[in-house]
FILUM-33601 format. One record per residue: x, y, z of N, C-alpha, C in turn; residue in one letter; residue number from 1. Coordinates in steps of 0.2 Angstrom, whole numbers. Layout:
N
ATOM     nu     nv     nw    cau    cav    caw     cu     cv     cw  tike  lonu
ATOM      X      Y      Z      X      Y      Z      X      Y      Z     A   NUM
...
END
This chain:
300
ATOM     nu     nv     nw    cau    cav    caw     cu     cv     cw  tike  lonu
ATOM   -300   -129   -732   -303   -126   -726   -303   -131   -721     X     1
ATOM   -301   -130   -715   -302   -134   -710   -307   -137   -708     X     2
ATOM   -314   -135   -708   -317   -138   -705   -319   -144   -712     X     3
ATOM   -320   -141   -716   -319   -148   -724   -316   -152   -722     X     4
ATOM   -310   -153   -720   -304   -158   -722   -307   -161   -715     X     5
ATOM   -309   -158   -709   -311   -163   -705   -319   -166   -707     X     6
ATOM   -321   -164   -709   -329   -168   -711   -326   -174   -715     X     7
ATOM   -322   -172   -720   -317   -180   -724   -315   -183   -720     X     8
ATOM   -312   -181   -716   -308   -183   -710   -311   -188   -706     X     9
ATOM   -316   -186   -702   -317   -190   -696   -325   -192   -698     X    10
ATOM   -328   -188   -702   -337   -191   -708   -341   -184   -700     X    11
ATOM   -347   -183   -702   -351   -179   -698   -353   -184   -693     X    12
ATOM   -355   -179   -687   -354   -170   -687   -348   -169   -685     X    13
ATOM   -346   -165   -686   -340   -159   -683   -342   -155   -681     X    14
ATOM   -340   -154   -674   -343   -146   -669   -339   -141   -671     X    15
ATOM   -343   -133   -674   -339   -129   -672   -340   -124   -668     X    16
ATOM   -334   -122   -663   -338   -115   -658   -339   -109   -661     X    17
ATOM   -343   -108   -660   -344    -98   -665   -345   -102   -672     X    18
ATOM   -344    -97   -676   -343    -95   -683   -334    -97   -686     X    19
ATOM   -334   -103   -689   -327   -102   -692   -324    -97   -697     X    20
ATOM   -327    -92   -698   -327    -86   -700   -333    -82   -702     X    21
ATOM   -335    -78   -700   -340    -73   -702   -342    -70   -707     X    22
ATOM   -344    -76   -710   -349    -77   -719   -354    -82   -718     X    23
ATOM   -361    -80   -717   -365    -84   -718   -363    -87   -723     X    24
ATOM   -364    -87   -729   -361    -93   -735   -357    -99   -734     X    25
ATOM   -353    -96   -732   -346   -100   -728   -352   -105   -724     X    26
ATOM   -353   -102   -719   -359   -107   -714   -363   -111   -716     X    27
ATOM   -366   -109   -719   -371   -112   -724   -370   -119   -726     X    28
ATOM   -364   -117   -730   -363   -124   -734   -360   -128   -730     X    29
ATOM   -355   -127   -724   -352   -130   -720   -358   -133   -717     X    30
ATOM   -364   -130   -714   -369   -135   -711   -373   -140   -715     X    31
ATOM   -372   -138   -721   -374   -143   -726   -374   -150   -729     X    32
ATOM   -365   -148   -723   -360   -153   -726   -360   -158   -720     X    33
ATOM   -363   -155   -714   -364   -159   -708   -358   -156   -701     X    34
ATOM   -357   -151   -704   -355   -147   -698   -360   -143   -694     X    35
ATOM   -359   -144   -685   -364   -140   -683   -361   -134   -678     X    36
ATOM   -365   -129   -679   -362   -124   -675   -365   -123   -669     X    37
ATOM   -359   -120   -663   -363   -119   -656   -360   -115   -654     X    38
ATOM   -363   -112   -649   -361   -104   -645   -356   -107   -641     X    39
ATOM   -358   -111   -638   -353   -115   -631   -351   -122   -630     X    40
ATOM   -346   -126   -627   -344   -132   -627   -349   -136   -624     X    41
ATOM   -354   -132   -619   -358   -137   -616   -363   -139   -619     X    42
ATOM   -365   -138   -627   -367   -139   -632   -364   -147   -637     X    43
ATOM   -358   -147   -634   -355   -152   -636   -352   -158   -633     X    44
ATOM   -358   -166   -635   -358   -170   -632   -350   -175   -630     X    45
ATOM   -349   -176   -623   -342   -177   -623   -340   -184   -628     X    46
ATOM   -333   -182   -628   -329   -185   -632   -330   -186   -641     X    47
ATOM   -335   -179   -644   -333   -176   -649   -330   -172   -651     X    48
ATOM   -328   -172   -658   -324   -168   -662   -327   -159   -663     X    49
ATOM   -322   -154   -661   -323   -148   -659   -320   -146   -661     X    50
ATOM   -320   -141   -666   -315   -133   -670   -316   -129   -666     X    51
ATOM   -312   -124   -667   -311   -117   -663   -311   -111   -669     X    52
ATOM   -313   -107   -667   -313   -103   -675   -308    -98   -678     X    53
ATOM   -309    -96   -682   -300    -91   -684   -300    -86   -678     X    54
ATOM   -307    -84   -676   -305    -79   -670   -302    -81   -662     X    55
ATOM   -300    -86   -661   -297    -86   -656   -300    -88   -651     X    56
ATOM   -298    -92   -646   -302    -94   -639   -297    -92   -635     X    57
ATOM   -301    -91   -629   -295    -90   -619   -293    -96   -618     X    58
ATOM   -289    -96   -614   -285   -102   -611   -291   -104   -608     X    59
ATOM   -297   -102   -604   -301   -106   -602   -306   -111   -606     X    60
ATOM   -307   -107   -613   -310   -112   -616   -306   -120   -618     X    61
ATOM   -300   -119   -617   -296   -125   -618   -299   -132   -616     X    62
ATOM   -296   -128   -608   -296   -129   -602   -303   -134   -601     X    63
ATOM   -309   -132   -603   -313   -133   -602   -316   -139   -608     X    64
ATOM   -313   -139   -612   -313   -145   -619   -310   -150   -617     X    65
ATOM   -303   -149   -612   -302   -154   -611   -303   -160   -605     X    66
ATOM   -307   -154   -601   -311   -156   -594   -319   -162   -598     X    67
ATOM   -320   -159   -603   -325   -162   -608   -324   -169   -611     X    68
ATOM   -316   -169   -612   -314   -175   -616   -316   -175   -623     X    69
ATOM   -314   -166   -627   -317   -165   -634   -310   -167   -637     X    70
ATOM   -311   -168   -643   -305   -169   -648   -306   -162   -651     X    71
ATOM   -300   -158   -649   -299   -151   -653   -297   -150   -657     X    72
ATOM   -297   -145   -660   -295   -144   -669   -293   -136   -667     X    73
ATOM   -289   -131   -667   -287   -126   -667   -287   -123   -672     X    74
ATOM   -291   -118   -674   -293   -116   -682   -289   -109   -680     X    75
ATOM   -288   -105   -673   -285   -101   -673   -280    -97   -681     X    76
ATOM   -282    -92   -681   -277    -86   -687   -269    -87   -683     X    77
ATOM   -267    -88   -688   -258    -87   -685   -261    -80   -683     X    78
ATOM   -261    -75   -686   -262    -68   -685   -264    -65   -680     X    79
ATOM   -271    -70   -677   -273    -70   -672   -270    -72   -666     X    80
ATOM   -266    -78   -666   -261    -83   -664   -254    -76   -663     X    81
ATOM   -251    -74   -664   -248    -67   -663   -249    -65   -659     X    82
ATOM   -254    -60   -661   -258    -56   -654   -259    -58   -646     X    83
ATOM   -260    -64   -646   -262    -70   -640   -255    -68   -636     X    84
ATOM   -250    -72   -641   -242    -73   -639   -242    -67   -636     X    85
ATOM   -242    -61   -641   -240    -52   -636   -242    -52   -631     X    86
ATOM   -248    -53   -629   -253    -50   -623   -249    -57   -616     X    87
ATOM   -247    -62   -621   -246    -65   -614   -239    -65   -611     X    88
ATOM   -234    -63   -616   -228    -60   -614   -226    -53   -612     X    89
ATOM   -231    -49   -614   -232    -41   -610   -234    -44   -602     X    90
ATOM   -237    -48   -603   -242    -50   -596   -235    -50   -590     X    91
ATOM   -233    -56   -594   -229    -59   -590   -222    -55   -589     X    92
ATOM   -219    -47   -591   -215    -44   -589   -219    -38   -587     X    93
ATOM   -225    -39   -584   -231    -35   -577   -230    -29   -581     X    94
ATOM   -235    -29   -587   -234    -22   -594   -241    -21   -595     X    95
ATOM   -245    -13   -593   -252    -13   -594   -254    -13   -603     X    96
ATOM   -258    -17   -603   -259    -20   -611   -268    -15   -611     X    97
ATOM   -266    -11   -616   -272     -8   -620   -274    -10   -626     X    98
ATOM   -279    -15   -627   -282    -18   -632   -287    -15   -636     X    99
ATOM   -285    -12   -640   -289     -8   -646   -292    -12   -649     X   100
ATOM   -301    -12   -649   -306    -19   -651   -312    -17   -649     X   101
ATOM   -317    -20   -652   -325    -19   -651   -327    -25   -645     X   102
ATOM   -329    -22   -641   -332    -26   -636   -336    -29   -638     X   103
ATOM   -335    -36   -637   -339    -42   -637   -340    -46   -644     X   104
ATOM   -333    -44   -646   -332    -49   -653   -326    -54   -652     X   105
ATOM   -328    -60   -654   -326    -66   -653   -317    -64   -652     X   106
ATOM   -315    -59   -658   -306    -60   -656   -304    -55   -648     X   107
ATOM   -308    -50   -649   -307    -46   -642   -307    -51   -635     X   108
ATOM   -314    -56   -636   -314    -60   -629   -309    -65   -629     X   109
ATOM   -307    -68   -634   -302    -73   -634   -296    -71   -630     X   110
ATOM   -292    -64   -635   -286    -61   -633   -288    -59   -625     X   111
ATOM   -291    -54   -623   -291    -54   -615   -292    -57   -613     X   112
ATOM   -291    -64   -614   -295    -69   -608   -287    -73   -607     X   113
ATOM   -283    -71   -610   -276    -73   -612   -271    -70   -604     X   114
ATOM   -274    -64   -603   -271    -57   -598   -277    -52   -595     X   115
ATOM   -282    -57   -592   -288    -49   -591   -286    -45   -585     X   116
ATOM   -279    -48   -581   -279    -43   -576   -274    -40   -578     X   117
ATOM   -272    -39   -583   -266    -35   -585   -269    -29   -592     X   118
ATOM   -274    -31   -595   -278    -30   -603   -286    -24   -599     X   119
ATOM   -287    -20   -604   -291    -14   -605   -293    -14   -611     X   120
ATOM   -299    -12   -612   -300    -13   -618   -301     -7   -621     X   121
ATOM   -300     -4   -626   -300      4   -628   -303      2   -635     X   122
ATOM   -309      3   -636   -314      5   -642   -314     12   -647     X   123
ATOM   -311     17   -646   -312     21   -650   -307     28   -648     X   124
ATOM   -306     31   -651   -302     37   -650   -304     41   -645     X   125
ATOM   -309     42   -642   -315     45   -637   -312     41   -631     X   126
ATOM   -310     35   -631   -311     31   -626   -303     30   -623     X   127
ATOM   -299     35   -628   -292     35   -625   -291     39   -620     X   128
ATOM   -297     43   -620   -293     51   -614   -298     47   -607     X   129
ATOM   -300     41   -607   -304     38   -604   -299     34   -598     X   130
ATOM   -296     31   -603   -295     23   -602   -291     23   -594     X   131
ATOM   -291     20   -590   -286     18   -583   -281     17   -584     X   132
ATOM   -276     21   -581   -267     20   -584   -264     21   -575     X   133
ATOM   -259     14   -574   -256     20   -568   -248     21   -573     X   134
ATOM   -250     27   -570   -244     31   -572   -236     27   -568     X   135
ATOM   -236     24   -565   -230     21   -563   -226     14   -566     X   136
ATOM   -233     13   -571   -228      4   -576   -231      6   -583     X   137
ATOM   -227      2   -585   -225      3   -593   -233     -1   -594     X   138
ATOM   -233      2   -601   -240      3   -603   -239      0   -612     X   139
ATOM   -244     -3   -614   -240     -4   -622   -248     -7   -627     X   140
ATOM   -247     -5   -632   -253     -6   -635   -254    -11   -640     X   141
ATOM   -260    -16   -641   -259    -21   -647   -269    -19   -649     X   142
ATOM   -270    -22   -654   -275    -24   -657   -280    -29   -661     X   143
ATOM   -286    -27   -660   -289    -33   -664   -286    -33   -670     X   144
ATOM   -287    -36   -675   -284    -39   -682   -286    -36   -687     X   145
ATOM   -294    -36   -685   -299    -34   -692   -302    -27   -692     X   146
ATOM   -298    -23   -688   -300    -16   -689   -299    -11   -694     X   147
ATOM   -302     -5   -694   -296      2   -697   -294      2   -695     X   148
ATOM   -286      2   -701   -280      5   -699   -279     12   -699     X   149
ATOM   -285     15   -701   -282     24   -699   -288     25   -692     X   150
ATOM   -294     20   -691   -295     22   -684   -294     21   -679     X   151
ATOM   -288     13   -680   -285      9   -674   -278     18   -674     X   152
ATOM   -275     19   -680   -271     23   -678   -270     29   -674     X   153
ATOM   -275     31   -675   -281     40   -673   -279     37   -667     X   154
ATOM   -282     32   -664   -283     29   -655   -277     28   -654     X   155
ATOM   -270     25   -655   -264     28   -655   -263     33   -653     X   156
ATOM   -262     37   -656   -261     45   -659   -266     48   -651     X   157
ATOM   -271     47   -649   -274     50   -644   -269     49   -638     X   158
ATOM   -268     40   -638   -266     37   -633   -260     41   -632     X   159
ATOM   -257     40   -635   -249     42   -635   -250     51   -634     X   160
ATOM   -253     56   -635   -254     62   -632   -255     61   -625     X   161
ATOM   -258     57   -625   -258     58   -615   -254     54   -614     X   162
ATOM   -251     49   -617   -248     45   -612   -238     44   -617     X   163
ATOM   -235     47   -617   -230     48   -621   -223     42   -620     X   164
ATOM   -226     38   -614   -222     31   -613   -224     25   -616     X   165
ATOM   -233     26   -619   -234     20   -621   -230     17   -627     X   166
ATOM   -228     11   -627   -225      5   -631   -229      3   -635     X   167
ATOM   -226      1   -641   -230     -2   -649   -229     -8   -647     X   168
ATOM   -231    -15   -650   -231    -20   -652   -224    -23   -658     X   169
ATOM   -220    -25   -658   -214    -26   -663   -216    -25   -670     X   170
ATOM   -223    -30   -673   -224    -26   -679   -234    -27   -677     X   171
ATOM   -235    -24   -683   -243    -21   -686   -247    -29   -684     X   172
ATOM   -253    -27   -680   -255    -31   -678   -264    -32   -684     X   173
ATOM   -264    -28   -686   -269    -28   -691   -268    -33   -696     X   174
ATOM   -275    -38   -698   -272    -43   -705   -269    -41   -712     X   175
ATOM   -266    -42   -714   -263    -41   -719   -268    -40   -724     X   176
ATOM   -274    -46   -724   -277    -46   -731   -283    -38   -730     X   177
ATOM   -286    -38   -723   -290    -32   -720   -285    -26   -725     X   178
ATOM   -277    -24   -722   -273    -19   -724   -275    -19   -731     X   179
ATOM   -273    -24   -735   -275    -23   -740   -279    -20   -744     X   180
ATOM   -285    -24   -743   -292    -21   -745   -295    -15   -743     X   181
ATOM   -293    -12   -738   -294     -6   -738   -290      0   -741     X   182
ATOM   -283     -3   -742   -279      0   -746   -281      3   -753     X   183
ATOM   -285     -1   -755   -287     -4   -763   -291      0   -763     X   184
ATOM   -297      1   -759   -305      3   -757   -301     13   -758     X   185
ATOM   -298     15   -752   -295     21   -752   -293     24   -761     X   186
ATOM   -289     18   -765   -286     19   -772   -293     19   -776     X   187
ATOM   -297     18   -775   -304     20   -780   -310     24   -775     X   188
ATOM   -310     22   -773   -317     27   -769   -318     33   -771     X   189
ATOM   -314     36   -773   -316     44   -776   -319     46   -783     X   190
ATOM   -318     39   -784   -318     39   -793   -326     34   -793     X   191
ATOM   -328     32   -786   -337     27   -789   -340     31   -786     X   192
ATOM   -347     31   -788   -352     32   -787   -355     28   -783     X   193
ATOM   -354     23   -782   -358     17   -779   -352     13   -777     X   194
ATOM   -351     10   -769   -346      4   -767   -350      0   -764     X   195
ATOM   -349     -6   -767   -352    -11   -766   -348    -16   -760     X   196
ATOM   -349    -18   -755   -343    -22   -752   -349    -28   -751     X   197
ATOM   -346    -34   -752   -349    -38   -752   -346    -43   -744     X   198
ATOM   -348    -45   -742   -347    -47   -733   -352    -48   -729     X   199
ATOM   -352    -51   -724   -360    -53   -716   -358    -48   -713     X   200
ATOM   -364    -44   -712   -365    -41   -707   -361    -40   -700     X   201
ATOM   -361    -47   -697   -356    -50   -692   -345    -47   -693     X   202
ATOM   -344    -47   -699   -339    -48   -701   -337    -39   -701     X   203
ATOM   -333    -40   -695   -330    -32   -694   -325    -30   -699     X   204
ATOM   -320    -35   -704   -318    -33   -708   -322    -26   -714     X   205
ATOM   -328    -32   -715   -333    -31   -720   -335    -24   -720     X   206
ATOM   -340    -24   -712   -342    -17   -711   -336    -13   -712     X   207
ATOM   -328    -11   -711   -326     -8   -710   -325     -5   -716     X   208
ATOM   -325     -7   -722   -324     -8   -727   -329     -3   -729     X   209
ATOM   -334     -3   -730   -341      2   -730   -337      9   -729     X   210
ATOM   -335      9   -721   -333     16   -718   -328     17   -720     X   211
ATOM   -323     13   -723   -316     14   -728   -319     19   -734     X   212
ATOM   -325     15   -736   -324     17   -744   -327     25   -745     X   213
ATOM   -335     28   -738   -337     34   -738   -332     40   -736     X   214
ATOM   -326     38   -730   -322     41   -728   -318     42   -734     X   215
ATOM   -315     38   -741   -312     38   -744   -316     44   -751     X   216
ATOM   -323     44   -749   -324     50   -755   -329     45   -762     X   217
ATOM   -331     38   -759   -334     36   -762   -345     38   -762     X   218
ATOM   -346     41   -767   -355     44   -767   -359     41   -762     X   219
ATOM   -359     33   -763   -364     31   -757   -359     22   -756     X   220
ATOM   -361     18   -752   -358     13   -751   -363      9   -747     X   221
ATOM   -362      2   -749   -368     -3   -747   -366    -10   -746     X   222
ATOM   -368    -12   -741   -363    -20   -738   -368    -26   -740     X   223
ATOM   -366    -31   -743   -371    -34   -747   -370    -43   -744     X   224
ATOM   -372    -48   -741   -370    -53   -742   -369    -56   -746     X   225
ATOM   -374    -57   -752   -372    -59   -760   -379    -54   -763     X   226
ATOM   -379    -57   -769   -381    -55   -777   -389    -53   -771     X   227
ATOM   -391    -57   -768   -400    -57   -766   -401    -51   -763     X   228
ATOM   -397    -47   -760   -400    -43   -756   -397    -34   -760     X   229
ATOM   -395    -36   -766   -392    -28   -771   -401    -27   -774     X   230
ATOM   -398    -22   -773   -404    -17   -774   -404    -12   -782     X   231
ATOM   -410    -11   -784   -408     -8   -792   -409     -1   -791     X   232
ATOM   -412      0   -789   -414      9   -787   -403     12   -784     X   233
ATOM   -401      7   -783   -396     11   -779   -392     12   -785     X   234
ATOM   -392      8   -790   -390     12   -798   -392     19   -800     X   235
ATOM   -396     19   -798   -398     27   -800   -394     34   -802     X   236
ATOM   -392     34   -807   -388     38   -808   -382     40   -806     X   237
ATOM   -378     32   -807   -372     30   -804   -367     28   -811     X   238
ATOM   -363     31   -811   -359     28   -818   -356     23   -816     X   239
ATOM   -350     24   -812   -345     21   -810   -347     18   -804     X   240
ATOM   -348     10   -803   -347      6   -797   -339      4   -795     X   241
ATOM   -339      1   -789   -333     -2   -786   -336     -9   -783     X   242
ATOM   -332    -12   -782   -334    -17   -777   -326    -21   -776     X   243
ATOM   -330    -22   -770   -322    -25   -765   -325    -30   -759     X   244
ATOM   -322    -36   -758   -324    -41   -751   -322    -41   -745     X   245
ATOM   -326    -45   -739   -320    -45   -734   -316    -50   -735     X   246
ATOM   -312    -51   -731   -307    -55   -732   -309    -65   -731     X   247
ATOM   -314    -65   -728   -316    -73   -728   -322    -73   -732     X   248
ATOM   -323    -69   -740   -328    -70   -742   -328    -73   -749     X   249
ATOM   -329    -80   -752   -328    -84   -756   -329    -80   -762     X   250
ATOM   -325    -83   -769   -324    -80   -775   -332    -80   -777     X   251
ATOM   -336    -85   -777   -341    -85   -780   -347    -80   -778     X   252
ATOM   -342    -78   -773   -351    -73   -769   -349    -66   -777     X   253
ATOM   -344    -65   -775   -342    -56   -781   -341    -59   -785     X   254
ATOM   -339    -65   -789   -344    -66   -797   -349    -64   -799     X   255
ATOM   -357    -68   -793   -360    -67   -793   -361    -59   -794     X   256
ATOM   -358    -55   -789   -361    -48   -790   -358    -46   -798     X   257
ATOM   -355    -49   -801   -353    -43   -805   -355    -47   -813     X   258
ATOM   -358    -53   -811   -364    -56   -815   -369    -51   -815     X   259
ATOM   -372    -48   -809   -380    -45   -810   -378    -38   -812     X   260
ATOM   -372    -34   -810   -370    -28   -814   -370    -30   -821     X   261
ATOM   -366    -34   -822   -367    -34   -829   -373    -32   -835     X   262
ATOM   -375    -38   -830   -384    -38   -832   -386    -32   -833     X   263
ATOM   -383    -27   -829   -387    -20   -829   -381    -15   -833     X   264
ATOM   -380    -17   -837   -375    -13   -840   -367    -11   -840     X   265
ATOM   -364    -14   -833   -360    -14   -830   -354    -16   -831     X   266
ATOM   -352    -20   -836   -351    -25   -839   -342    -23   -842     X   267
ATOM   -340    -16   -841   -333    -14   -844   -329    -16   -835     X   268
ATOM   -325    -20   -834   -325    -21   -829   -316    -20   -829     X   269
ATOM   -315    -16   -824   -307    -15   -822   -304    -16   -815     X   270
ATOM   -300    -20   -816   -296    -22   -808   -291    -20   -807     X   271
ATOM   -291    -19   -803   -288    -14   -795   -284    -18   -791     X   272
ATOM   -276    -19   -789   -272    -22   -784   -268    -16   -782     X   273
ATOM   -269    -19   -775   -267    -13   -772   -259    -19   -768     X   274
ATOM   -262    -26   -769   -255    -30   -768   -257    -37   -768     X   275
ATOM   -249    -41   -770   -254    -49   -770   -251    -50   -765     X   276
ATOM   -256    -55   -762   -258    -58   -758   -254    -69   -760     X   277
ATOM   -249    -69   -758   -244    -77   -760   -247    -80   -753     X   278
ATOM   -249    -79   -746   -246    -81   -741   -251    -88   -740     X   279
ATOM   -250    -92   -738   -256    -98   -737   -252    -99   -729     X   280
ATOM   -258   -100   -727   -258   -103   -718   -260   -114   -718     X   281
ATOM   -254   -115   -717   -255   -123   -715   -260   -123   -710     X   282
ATOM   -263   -132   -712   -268   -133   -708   -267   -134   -701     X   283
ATOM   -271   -133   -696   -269   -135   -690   -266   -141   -689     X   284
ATOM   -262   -140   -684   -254   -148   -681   -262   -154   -683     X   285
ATOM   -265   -153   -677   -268   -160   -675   -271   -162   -681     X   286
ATOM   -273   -157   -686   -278   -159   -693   -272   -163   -696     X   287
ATOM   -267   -160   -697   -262   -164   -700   -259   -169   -698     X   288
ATOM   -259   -169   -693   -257   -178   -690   -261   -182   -690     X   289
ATOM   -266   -181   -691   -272   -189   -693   -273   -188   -699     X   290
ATOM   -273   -181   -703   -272   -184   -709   -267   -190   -712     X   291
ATOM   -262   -188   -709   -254   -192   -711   -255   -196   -708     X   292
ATOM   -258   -199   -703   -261   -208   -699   -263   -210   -706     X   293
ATOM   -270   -204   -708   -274   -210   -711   -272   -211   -717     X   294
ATOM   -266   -207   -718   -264   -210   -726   -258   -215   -726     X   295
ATOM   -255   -214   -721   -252   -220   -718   -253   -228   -719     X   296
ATOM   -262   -227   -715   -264   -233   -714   -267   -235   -721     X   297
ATOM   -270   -228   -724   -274   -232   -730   -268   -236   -735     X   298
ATOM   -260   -233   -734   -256   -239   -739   -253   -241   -736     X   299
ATOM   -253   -244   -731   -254   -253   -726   -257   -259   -734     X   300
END
């Protein structure tokens, strides 16, 4: 993980802005390790070391790191990194961009900060017959990463009723590993009693997952951040559990949970791929250039 290899890297603290991904777990132990976290730059004394988190910042916040004299670290998602690129080359061929996204989560503010006089933000399928369009320039839609794929798709499907010129994005702007899981979630949800999704609150993937697994026909469904917060009563006359993660939430939290099922009986356990998952994301350019100095240096 990035902000690890920079704590080896450079020794604490290491700033990070926001949440490097939305797991308290994850958090936790990153602050334990001497990482500290902050809502904004001006939190951040000049000429330190400063990550950016997988969700994305605006050109302004660069802008403003470097007006700071911070050493940045770009944690930014390729995935996310995508997205940026489209809105800023729709921008730049004067194309109204509808941003299908929940207001006032970290990847929404980044990307429209990218194009806010060209970008609209459209939250829900209600909000399609709403949204401001002039009907005289090409019009094209992208979205956040961590959403539903069948409710980001519904708000398509609205858009594109009233608006029959709107433009798609070259390919699926949703993350792969999100598509996945909720894929998997839809492939058993009819068959549990009880869906467990293990994920923080904060973690739009996580919640989505929840609303994946009821819509999919699973009995009841419950978002847990680890093993402390599962409840026993919600066994109650449950034969069949499920359980499924979000996409930044470490192996050891769902061990955990399927340790304390166990304990309760739960113990025949059967796994569910709905697809593997090979792709690994390289660390950021900068992280890997001083790593490569200092090993450099250390065989001098």
């Amino acid at each position: 993980m990035t902000v690890e290899k920079a704590l080896d890297l450079y020794g604490a603290p290491v700033y990070v802005r926001k949440q490097i991904v939305h797991n308290k777990y994850v958090v936790s132990r990153l602050e334990e390790s001497g990482a500290v976290f902050v809502d904004e730059l001006d939190e951040v004394p000049p000429g330190a070391t400063v990550v950016f988190s997988a969700h994305g910042v605006a050109p302004s916040v660069h802008s403003e790191a470097a007006e700071r004299g911070l050493k940045t670290i770009d944690a930014t998602c390729p995935l996310v990194t995508k997205v940026h690129s489209e809105a800023k080359r729709f921008a730049a061929e004067g194309m109204q961009i509808l941003l299908i996204g929940h207001e006032g989560h970290e990847e929404v503010v980044g990307t429209m900060g990218e194009a806010p006089d060209h970008m609209v933000l459209v939250e829900s399928p209600e909000d399609a017959e709403l949204v401001p369009v002039d009907p005289d320039r090409p019009v094209v839609w992208l979205s956040q990463t961590t959403l539903s794929v069948d409710e980001t798709m519904q708000t398509v499907d609205r858009l594109r009723e009233r608006l029959p010129q709107l433009q798609s994005p070259p390919s699926d702007d949703i993350c792969y590993a999100t598509q996945n899981r909720q894929a998997a979630v839809k492939d058993i949800a009819a068959q549990c009693d009880l869906l467990i999704v293990v994920g923080s609150g904060n973690s739009s993937n996580s919640v989505r997952l929840v609303e994946v697994g009821l819509e999919s026909g699973a009995g009841a469904s419950h978002r847990v951040d680890g093993v402390d917060e599962l409840r026993d009563e919600w066994l109650e006359g449950v034969q069949t559990v499920g359980l499924t993660s979000g996409a930044s939430v470490p192996e050891v939290l769902v061990a955990g949970v399927l340790d304390w099922l166990a304990k309760r009986g739960y113990d025949d356990v059967e796994e569910v791929t709905s697809a593997e998952e090979t792709l690994v994301f390289a660390l950021p350019p900068e992280l890997r250039r001083d790593m490569k100095a200092a090993a450099k240096a250390a065989a001098l």
